[in-house]
C-alpha positions as CSV (number, residue, x, y, z in Angstrom):
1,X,-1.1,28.7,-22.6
2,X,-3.8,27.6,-20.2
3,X,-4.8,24.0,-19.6
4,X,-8.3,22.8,-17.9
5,X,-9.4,19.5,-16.5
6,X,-11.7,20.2,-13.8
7,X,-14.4,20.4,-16.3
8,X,-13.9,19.2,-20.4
9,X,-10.1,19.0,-20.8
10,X,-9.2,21.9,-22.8
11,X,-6.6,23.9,-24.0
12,X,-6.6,27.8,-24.8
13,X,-3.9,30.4,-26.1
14,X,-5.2,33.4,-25.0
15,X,-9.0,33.7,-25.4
16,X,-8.8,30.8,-28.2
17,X,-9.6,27.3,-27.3
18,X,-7.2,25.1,-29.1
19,X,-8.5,22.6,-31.4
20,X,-8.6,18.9,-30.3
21,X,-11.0,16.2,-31.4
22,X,-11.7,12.9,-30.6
23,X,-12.1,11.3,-26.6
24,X,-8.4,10.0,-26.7
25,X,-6.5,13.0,-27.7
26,X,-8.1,15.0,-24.6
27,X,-6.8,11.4,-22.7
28,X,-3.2,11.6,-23.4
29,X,-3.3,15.4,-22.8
30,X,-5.1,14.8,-19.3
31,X,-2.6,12.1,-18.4
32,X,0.5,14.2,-19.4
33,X,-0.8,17.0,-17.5
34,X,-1.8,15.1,-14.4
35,X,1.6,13.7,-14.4
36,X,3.1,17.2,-13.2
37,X,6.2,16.7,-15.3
38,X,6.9,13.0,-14.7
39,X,7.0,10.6,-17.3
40,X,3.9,8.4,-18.8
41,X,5.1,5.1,-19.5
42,X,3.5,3.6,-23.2
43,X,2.4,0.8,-20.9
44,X,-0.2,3.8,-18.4
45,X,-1.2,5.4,-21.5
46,X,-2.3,1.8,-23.3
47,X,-4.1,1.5,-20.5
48,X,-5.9,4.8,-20.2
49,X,-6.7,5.1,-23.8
50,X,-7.6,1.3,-24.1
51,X,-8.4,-0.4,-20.8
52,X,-7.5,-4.3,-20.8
53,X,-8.1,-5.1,-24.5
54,X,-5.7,-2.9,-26.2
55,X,-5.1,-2.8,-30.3
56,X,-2.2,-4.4,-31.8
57,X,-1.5,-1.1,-33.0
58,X,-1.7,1.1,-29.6
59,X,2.1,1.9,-29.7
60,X,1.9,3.2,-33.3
61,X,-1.5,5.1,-32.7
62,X,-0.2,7.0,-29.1
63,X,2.7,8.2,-31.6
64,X,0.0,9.6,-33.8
65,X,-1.6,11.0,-30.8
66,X,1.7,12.6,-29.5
67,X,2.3,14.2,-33.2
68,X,-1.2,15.7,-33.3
69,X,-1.2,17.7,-29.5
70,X,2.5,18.7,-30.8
71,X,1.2,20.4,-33.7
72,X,-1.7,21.7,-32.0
73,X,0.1,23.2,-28.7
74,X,2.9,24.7,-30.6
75,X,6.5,25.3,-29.6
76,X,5.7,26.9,-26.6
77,X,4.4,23.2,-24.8
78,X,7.1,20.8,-25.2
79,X,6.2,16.9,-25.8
80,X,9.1,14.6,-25.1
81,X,9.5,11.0,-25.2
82,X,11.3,9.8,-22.4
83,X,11.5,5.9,-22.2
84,X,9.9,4.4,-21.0
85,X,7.2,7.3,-22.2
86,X,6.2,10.6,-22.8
87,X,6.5,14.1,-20.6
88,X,4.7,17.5,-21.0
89,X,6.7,20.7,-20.0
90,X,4.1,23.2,-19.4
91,X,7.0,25.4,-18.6
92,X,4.9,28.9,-17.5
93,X,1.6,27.7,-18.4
94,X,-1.6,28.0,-16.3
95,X,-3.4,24.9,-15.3
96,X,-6.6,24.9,-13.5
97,X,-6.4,22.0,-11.3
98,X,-2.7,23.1,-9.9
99,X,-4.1,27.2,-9.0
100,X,-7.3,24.9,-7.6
101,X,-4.9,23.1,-5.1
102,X,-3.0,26.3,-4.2
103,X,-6.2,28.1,-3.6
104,X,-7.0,25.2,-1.2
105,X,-4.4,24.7,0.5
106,X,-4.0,28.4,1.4
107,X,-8.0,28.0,2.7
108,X,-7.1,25.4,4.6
109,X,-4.5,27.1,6.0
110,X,-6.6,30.0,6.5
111,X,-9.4,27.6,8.2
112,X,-7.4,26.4,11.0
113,X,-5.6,29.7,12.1
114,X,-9.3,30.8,12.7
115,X,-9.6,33.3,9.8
116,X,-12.9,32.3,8.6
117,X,-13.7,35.0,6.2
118,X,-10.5,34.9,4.4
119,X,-10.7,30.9,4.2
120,X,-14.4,30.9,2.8
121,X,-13.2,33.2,0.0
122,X,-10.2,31.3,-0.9
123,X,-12.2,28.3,-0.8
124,X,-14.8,29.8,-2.8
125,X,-12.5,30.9,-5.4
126,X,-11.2,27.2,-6.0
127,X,-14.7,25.4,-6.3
128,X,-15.5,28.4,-8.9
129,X,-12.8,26.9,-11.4
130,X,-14.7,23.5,-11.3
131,X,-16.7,23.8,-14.6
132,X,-18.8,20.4,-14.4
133,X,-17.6,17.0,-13.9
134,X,-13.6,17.0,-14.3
135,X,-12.0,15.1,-17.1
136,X,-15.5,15.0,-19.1
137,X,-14.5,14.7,-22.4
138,X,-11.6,11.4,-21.8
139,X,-12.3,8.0,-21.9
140,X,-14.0,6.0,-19.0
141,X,-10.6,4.7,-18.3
142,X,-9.2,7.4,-17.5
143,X,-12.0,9.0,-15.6
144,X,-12.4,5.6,-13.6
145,X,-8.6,5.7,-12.4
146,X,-8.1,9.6,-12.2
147,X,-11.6,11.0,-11.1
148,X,-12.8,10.0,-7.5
149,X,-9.6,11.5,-6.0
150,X,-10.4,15.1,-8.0
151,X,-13.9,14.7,-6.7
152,X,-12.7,14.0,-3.5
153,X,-10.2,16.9,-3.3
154,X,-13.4,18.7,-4.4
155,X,-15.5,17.7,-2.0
156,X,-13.1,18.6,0.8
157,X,-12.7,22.0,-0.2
158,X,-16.7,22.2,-0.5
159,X,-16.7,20.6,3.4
160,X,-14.3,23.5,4.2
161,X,-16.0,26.6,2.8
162,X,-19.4,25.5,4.6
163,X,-17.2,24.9,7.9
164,X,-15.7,28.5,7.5
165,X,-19.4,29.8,6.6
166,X,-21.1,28.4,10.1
167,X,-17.8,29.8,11.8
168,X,-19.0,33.1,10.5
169,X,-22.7,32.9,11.4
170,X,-23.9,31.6,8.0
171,X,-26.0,28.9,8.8
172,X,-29.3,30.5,6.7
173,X,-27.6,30.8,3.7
174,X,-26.0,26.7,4.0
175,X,-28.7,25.2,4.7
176,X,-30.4,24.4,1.3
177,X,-26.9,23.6,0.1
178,X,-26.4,21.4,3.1
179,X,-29.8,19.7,2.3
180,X,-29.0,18.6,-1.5
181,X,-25.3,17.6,-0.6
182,X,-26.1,15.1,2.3
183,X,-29.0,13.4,-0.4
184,X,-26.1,13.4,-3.4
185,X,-23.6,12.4,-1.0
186,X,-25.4,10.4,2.0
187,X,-22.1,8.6,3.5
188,X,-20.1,11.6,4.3
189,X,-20.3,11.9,8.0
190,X,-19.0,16.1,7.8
191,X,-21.7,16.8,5.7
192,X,-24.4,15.5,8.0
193,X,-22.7,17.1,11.0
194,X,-22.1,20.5,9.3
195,X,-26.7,20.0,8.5
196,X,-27.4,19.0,11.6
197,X,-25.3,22.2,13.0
198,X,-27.0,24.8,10.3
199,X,-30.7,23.2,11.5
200,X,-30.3,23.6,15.0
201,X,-28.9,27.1,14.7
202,X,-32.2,27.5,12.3
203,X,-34.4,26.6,15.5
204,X,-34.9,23.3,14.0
205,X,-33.2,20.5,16.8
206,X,-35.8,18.0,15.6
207,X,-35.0,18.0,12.4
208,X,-30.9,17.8,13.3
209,X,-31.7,15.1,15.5
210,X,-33.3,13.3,12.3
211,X,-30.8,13.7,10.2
212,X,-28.1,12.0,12.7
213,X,-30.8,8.8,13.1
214,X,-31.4,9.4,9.1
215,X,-27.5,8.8,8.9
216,X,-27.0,5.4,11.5
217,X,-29.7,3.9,9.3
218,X,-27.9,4.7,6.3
219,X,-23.9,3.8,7.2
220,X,-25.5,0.6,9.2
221,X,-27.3,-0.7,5.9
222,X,-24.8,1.0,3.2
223,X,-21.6,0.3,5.2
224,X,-22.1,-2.1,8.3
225,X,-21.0,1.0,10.3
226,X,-21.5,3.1,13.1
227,X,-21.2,6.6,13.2
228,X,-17.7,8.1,13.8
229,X,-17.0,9.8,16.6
230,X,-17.3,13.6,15.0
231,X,-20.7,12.9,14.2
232,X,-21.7,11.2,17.1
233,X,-20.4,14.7,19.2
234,X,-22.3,16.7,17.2
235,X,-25.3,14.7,18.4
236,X,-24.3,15.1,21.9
237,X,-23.8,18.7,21.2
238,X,-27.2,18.7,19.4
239,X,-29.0,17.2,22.8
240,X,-27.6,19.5,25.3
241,X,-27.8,22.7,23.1
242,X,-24.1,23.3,22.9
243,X,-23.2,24.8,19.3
244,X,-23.4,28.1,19.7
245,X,-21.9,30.7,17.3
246,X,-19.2,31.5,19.2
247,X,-16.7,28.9,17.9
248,X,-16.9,26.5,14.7
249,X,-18.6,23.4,14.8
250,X,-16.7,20.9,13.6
251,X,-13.4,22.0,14.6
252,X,-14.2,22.7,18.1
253,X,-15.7,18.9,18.4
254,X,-13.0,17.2,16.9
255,X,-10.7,18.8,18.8
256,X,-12.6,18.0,21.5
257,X,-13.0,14.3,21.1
258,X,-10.2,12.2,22.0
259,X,-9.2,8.4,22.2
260,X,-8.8,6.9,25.3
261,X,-5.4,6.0,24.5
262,X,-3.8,5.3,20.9
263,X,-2.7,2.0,20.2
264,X,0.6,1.2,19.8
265,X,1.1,-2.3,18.7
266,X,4.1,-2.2,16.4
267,X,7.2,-4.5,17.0
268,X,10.8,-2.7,18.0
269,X,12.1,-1.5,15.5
270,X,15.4,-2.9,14.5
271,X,18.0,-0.1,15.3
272,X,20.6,-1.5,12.8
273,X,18.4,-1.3,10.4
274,X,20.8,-2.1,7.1
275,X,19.4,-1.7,3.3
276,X,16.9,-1.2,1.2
277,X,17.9,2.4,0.2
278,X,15.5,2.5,-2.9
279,X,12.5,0.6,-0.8
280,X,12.4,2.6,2.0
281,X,11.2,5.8,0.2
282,X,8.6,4.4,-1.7
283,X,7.0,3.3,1.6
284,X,7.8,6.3,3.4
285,X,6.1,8.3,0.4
286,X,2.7,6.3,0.9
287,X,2.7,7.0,4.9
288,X,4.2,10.5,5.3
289,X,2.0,14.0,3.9
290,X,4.1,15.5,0.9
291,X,4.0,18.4,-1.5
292,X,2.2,15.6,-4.8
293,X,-1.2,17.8,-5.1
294,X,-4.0,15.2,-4.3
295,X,-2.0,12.9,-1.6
296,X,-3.6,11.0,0.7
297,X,-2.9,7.7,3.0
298,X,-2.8,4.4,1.0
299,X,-1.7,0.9,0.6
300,X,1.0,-0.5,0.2
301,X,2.0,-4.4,0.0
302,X,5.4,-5.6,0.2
303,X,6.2,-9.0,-1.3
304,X,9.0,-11.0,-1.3
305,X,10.5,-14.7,0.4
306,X,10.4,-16.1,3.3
307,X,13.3,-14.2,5.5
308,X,14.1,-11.7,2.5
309,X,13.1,-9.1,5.3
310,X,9.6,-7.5,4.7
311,X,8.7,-7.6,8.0
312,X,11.6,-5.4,9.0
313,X,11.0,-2.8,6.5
314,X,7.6,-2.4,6.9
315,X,8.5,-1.6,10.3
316,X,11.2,0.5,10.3
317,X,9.3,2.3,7.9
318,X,6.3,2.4,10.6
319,X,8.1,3.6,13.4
320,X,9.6,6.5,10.9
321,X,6.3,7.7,10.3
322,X,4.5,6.9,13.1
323,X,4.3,10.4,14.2
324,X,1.9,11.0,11.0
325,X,-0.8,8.9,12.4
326,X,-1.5,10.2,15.6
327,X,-4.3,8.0,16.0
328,X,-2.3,5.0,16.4
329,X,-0.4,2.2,15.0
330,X,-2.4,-1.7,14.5
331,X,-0.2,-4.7,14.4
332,X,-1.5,-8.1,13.6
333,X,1.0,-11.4,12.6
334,X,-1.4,-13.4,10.1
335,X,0.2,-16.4,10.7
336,X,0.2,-19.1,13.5
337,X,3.6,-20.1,14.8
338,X,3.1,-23.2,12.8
339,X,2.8,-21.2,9.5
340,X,-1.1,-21.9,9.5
341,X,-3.5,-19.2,8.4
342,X,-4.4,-16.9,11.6
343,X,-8.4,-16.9,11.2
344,X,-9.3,-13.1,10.9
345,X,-11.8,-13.2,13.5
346,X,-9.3,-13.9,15.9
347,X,-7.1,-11.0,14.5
348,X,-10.2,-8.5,14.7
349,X,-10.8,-9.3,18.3
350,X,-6.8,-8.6,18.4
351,X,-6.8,-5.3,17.3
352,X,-10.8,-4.4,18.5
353,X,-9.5,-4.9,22.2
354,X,-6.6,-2.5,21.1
355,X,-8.8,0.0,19.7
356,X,-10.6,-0.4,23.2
357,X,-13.9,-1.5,21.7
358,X,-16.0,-2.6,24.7
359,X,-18.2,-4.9,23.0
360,X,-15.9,-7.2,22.0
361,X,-16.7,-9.6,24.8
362,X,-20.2,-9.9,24.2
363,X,-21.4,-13.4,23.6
364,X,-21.0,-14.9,20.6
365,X,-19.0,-11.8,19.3
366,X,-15.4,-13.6,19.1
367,X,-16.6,-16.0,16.3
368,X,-18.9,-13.9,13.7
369,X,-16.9,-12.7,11.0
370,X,-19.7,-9.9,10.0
371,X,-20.0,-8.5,13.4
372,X,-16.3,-8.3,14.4
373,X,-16.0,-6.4,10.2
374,X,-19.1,-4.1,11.6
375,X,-17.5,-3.2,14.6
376,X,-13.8,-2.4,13.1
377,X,-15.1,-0.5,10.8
378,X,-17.0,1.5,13.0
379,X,-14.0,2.2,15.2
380,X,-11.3,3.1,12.3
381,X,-13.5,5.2,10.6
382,X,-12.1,8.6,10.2
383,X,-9.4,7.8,12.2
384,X,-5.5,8.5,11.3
385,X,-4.3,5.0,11.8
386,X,-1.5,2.9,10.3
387,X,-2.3,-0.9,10.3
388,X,0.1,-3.1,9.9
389,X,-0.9,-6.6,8.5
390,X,2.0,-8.8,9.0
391,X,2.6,-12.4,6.7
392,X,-0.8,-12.2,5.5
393,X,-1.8,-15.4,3.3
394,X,-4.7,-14.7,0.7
395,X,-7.4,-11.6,0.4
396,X,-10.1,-13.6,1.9
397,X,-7.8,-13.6,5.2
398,X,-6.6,-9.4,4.6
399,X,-10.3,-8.1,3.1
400,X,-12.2,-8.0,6.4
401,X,-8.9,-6.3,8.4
402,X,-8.9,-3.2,5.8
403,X,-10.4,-0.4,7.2
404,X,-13.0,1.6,5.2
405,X,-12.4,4.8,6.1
406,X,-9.9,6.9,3.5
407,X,-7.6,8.2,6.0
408,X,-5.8,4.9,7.0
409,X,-2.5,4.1,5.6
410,X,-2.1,0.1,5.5
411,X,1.1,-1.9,5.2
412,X,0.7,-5.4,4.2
413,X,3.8,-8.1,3.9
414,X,2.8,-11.3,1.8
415,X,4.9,-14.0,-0.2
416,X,2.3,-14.1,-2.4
417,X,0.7,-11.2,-4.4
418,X,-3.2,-10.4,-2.9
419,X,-5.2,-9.2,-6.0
420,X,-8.0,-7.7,-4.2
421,X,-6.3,-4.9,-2.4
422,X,-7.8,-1.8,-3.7
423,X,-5.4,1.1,-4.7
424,X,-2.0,-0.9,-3.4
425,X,1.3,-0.1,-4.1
426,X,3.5,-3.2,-4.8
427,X,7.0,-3.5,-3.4
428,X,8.8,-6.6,-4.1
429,X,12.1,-7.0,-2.6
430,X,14.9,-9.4,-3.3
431,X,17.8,-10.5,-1.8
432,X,20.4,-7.7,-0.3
433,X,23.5,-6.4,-3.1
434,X,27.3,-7.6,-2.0
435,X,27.7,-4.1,0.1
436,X,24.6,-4.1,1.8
437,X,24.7,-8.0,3.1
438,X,28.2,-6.9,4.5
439,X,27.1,-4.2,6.3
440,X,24.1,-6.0,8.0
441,X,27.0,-9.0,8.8
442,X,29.1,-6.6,10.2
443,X,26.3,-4.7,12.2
444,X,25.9,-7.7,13.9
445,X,29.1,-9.3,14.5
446,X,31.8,-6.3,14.5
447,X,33.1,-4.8,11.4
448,X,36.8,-5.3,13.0
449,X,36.2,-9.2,13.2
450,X,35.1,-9.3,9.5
451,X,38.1,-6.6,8.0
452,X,40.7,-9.5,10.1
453,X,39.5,-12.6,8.4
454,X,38.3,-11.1,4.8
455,X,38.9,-14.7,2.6
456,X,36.8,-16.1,5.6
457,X,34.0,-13.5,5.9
458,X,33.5,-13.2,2.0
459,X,32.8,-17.1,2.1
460,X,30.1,-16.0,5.0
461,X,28.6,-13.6,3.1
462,X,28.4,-16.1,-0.2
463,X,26.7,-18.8,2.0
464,X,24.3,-16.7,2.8
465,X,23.4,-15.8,-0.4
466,X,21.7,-12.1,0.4
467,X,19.3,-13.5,2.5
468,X,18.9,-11.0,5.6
469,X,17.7,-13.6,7.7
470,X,20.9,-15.7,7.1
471,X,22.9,-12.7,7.2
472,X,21.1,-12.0,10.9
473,X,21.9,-15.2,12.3
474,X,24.7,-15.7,10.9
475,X,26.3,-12.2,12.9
476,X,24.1,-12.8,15.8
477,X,26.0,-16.7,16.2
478,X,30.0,-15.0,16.1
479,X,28.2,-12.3,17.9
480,X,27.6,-14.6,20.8
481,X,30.3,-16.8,20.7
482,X,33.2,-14.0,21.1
483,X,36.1,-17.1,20.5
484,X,34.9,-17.9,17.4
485,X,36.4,-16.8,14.4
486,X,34.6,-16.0,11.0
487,X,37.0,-18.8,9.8
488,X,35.3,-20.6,12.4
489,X,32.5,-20.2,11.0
490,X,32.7,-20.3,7.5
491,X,33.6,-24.0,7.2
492,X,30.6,-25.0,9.1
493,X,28.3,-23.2,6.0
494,X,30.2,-24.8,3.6
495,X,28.9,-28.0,3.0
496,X,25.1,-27.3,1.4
497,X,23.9,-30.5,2.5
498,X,23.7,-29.4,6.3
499,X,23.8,-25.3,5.8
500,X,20.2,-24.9,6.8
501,X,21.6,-26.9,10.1
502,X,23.6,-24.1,10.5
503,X,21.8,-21.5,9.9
504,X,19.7,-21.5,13.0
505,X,19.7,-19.4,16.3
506,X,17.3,-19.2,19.1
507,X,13.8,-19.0,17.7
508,X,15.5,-17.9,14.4
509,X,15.6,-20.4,11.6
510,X,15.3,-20.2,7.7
511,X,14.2,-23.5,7.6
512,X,11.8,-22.7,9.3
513,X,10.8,-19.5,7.5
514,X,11.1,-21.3,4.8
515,X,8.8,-24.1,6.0
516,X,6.0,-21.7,7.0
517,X,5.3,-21.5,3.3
518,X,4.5,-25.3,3.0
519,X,0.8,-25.4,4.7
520,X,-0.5,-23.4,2.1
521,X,0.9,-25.1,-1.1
522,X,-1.3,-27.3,-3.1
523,X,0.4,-31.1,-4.2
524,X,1.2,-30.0,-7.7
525,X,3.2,-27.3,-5.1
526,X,5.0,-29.5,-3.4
527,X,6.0,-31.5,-5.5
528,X,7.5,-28.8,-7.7
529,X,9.4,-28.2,-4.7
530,X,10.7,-31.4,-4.0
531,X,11.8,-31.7,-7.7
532,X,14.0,-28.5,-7.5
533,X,16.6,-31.0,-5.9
534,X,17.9,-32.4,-8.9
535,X,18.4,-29.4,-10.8
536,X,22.1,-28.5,-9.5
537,X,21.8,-25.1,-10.2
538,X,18.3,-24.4,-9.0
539,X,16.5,-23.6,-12.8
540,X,14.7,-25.5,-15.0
541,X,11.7,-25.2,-17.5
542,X,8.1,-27.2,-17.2
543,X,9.0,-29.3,-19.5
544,X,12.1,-30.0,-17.8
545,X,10.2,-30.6,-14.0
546,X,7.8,-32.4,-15.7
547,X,10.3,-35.1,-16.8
548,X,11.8,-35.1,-13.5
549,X,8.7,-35.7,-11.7
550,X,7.6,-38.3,-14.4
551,X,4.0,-36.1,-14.4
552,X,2.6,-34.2,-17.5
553,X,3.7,-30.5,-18.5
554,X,0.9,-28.6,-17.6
555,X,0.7,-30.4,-14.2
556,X,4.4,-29.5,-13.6
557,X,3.7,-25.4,-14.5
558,X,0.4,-25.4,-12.3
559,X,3.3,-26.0,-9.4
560,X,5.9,-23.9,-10.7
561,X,3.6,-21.0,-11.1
562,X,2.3,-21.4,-7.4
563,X,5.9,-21.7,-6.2
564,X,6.5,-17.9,-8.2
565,X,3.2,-16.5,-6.7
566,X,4.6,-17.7,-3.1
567,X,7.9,-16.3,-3.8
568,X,9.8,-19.2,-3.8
569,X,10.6,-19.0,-7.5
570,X,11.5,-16.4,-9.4
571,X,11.0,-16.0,-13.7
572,X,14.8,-15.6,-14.8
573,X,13.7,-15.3,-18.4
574,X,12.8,-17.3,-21.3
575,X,14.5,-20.7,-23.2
576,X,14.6,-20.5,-27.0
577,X,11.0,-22.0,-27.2
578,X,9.8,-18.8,-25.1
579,X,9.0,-21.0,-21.8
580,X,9.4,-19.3,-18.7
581,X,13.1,-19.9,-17.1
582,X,12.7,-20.6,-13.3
583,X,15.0,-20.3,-10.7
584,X,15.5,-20.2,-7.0
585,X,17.4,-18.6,-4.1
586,X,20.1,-21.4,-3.0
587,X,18.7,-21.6,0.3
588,X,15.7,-22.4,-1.2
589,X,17.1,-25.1,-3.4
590,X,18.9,-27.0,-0.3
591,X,15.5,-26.4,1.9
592,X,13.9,-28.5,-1.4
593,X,16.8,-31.1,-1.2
594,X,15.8,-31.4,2.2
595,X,11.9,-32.1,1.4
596,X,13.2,-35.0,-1.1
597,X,15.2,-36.8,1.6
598,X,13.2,-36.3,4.5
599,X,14.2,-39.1,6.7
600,X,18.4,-38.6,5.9
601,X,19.7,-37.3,9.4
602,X,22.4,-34.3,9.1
603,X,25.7,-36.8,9.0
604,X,23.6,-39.4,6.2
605,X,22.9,-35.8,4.5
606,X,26.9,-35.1,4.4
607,X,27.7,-38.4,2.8
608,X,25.0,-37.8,0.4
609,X,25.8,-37.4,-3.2
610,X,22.5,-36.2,-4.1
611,X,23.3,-32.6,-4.1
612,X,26.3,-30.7,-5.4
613,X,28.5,-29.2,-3.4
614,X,29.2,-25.2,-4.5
């Protein structure tokens, strides 16, 4: 059996083309085959088939759509439903978009080991399996979620073969096919170098020299940008007559052009790094090159509480892969000590004087938004960078730090979820399980002092509550006081009404943490907050804050849902009625006991009745 998508989806035995009709029966085919073997949830398929306004009756018409490709692919492809979907085995069938990535990956390979001839024909061969535009016969759904990376993959391989062509001397036979791919695609920086190259080697240095001051106008107006630096050497080259045959173009300059120095403005990273076995490779997967056909850098935002320990992931999962961006790692903290907003211009000038932009100081630079965008842009573009955009607080604050340029993997940690993130992964954590809070206690204050006291250290642990920030100061505070005991300790945490007293050390504080979220809550917010005092076990319902604050039901969600989308809450199901259940982390229950007795110092706290002890 043979299976096409780089072209109308299609499906032949032999020389027969398989029967299918209708746009959505070619979707679900597409979408089990660009799955390569993993499962489709129901919920990706509604989607693809159906967008945002799906039938009542998707889940009953995908089974109709399942039945139908079974009976038409026969026994020898196998359709399976796996919940929480459906997989295709192809078993030994041919697919044309998997022998297309083979094909260009051996080019490649073939490309930079400096045989030309054999990369332009493996190159070659792949763009001759593209029969039109891929995935022509689906719904816009799906072609609006799966093309552009196929056409990009495409237009890679098409930037490869004409690189190995001019290697060889071909510059003649490129040029017209140069000419009509920098006017279909009049961004893309290789194809204007790889023209401008082909005209000069045709006699023609005017005309190269025009297509580079063509292409400023063009990424300044389209873009806000500058040139990258590839171009901007083959511009150079183009002026002093350097691009002779003797060695490819592009290779040769960007191997040639280097950065000053790469930034590297990532944190330590935390050697006892404790946890998060099932997050850690989901981040590593969107920073590190692997075998998935079709991978490149991409997003990724990690969400969770103040102190649940984003930013330490994101790092450790930075420093593991910083070897994969060997144009440097950007780190900016998007908040003010005070838990303020950090204005973006003041984190572009951050990371421009990192990136060793010299205009930066030019006067009235500092405070224009646009300009500072103009000139990041400019100087991430095509550049293998990992930013690192630490505590961020809305999109309006992240948009203008994202760089444009596709080859830039971005790590984002946020309490609440940005919605204007193009292509993001989310990763949400949560507090640590019972094993890993008691290795990250025992990293920090010796295993042998925890195994001696284990009635004492368990009651550590339960204070804490999960909460790696808690969990940190609690170890580092037996960790610098050698004659305490965790029996010591423990006592000290038990009495909720002066825990987040405790739970202090240095400049580490989850009240504090916790704190930094209030500057960005609305009133309805806060007062949601305050209210989660007098529910002992740290749930209730709308209706139920809404009686405690004495305000209406509606006003009393607007703050509950705020306190979910900052991570202070979480949903913990549904009452009888179908309301949403919330609920809270216990530290975040005594930090809102605290807002609703402000003035109570810690010993008026202790004789307080207001709070149940547990």
């Amino acid at each position: 059996m043979e299976f096409r998508v780089l072209g109308p989806i299609e499906a032949r035995a032999g020389d027969t083309r398989v029967p299918l009709s209708g746009s959505k029966v070619y979707t679900v085919l597409a979408a089990l085959l660009l799955a390569r073997g993993r499962v489709v949830s129901d919920q990706r398929l509604t989607s693809l088939l159906w967008g945002w306004d799906p039938p009542a009756t998707a889940g009953a018409q995908i089974y109709t759509y399942m039945s139908r490709l079974r009976k038409r692919l026969g026994d020898e492809i196998e359709i399976v439903r796996r919940p929480p979907g459906y997989v295709l085995a192809t078993r030994d069938s041919w697919i044309d978009l998997l022998e297309f990535e083979r094909l260009e990956q051996e080019g490649r390979a073939a490309l930079g080991e400096g045989r030309y001839r054999e990369a332009a024909a493996l190159l070659d061969r792949a763009l001759a399996l593209w029969q039109g535009p891929a995935l022509s016969n689906a719904t816009h759904h799906l072609r609006e979620t799966e093309l552009p990376q196929l056409e990009e993959a495409r237009t890679l391989a098409l930037e490869g073969r004409i690189e190995a062509d001019l290697a060889l001397g071909r510059h003649e036979e490129v040029l017209a096919e140069l000419t009509g791919l920098v006017a279909g695609f009049p961004v893309r920086e290789q194809l204007r170098a790889q023209l401008m190259t082909a005209l000069y080697r045709c006699g023609r240095q005017a005309d190269a020299l025009h297509v580079y001051h063509d292409a400023r106008k063009v990424l300044a107006d389209q873009l806000g940008v500058d040139p990258g630096a590839a171009l901007d050497a083959t511009y150079q080259a183009v002026l002093n007559g350097s691009i002779g045959l003797e060695s490819p173009p592009l290779i040769a300059l960007r191997d040639r052009f280097q950065a000053p120095s790469a930034p590297a403005m990532l944190p330590p990273d935390v050697e006892d790094f404790t946890g998060r076995s099932a997050e850690l490779p989901v981040l590593r997967a969107v920073l590190e090159p692997h075998d998935t056909p079709g991978w490149q850098p991409r997003r990724c935002l990690v969400t969770g509480m103040a102190g649940v320990g984003k930013t330490a992931l994101v790092v450790h999962a930075a420093h593991l892969s910083a070897g994969h961006h060997p144009d440097g790692q950007l780190y900016v903290e998007l908040r003010e000590p005070d838990g303020t907003p950090r204005d973006p211009c003041a984190a572009l000038v951050r990371l421009l004087r990192a990136l060793g932009e010299p205009r930066i100081d030019a006067p009235g630079v500092h405070d224009d938004l646009e300009e500072l965008t103009r000139l990041y842009r400019s100087r991430t573009a095509g550049r293998r960078l990992l930013v690192v955009l630490d505590d961020a607080v809305g999109d309006l604050q992240v948009r203008p730090l994202l760089p444009s340029t596709s080859t830039a993997s971005v790590l984002i940690t946020c309490r609440t979820h940005l919605t204007q993130v193009p292509g993001a992964q989310t990763v949400r954590l949560g507090p640590l399980d019972a094993e890993e809070s008691r290795v990250l206690l025992a990293s920090a204050a010796g295993r042998e002092r925890l195994s001696a006291e284990p009635d004492a250290s368990a009651a550590l642990l339960a204070h804490c509550a999960g909460l790696p920030l808690a969990l940190r100061i609690t170890g580092t505070r037996l960790a610098a006081r050698p004659h305490w005991s965790p029996a010591r300790l423990a006592p000290r945490l038990a009495d909720p009404r002066t825990r987040l007293d405790e739970l202090r050390f240095g400049d580490l504080s989850v009240r504090q943490a916790l704190g930094r979220s209030l500057p960005s809550l609305s009133r309805a917010g806060r007062a949601a907050l305050r209210g989660l005092a007098g529910f002992p076990d740290g749930s209730c319902t709308a209706q139920q804050m809404a009686f405690a604050l004495e305000t209406g039901e509606s006003e009393a969600e607007r703050g509950l849902e705020e306190l979910v989308d900052g991570s202070l809450l979480t949903i913990n199901g549904l009452d009888q009625q179908g309301r949403p259940i919330y609920g809270c982390h216990t530290l975040v229950r005594l930090f809102a006991y605290e807002l609703s007795r402000p003035s109570l110092l810690p010993a008026q706290r202790r004789q307080d009745t207001g709070i149940l002890r547990h």
